[in-house]
C-alpha positions as CSV (number, residue, x, y, z in Angstrom):
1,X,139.1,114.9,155.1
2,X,136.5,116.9,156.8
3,X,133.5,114.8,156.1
4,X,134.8,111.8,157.8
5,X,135.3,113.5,161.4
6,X,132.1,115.0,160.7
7,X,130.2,111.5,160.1
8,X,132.6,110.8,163.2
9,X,131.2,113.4,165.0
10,X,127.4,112.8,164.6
11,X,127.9,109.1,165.3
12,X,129.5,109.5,168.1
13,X,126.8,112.0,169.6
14,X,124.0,110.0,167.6
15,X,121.6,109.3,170.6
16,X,120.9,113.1,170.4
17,X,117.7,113.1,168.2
18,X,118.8,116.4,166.3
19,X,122.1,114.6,165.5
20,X,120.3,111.6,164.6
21,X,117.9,113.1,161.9
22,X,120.8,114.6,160.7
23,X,123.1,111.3,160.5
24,X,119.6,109.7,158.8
25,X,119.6,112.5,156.3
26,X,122.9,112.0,155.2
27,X,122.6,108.0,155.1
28,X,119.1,108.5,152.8
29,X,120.9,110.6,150.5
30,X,123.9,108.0,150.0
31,X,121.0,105.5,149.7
32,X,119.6,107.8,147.4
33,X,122.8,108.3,145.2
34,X,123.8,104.7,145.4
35,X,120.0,103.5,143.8
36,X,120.7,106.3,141.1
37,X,124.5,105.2,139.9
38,X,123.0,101.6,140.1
39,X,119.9,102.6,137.9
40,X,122.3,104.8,135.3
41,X,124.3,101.8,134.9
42,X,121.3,99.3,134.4
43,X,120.1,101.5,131.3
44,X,123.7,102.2,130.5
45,X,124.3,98.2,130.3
46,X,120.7,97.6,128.5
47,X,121.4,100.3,125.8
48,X,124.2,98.7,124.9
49,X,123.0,95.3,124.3
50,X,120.1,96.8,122.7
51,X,122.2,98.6,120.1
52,X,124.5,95.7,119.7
53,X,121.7,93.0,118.9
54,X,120.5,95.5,116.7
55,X,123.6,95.7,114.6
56,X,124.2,92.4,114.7
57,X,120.7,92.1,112.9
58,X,121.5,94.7,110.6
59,X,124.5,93.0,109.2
60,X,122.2,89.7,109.1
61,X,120.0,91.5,106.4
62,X,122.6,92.6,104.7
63,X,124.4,89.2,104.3
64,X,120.7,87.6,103.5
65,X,120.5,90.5,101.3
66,X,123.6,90.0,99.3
67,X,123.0,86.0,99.4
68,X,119.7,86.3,97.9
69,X,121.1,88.7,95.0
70,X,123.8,85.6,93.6
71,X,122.2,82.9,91.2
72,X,121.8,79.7,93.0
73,X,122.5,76.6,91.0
74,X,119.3,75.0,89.0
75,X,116.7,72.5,90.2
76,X,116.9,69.4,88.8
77,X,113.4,67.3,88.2
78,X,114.5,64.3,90.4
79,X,114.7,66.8,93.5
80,X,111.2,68.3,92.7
81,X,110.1,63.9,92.4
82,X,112.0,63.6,95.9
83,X,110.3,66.0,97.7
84,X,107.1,65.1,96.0
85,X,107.0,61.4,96.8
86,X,107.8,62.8,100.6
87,X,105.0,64.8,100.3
88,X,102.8,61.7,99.3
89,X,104.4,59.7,101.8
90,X,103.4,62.5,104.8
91,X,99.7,62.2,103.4
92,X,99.1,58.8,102.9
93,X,100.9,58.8,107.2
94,X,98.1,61.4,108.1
95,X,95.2,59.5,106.6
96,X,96.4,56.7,108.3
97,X,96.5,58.0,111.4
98,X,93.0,60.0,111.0
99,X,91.2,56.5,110.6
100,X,92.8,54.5,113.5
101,X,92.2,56.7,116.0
102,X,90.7,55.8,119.1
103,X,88.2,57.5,120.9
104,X,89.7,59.3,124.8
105,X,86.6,59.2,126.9
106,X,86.0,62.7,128.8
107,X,87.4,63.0,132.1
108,X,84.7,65.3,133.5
109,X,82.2,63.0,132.9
């Protein structure tokens, strides 16, 4: 391996400044590489989460899809009266509550 006695070889003269811009070359380039692979990877990772919550989704709509397309069984009137009376029960709680309030005096005042 030539490149390793040469990284030898410029660290070992590396107090000679035309060595030493060439040693600092060479370690901004590996910096260089090494922010690139990491990068690659990033989108590389990201892509495929991206496209696998977006198939995921896509077989969602197509199981709602088929699950809205099948007859659902009937309502019957006492479930309609059910949710009515908790409709009327919600209102009557709101009206309530809208005429026992009290007043909250302003802080900034």
């Amino acid at each position: 391996m030539k490149l390793f006695h040469y990284i030898k070889e410029l660290r070992a003269d590396a107090s000679e400044p035309e060595h030493m811009r060439v040693l600092l070359t060479l370690y901004w380039r590996v910096l260089l590489w090494f922010v690139f692979i990491v990068m690659l990877g990033v989108f590389v990772y990201g892509g495929g989460q991206i496209l696998g919550v977006m198939s995921d989704s896509s077989d969602g709509q197509s199981d709602s899809s088929s699950a809205t397309s099948t007859p659902s069984a009937p309502i019957n009137s006492t479930q309609v009266d059910a949710v009515l009376q908790g409709f009327t029960a919600r209102q009557v709680q709101f009206d309530a509550y809208k005429t026992n309030t009290t007043p909250i005096p302003d802080p900034a005042l």
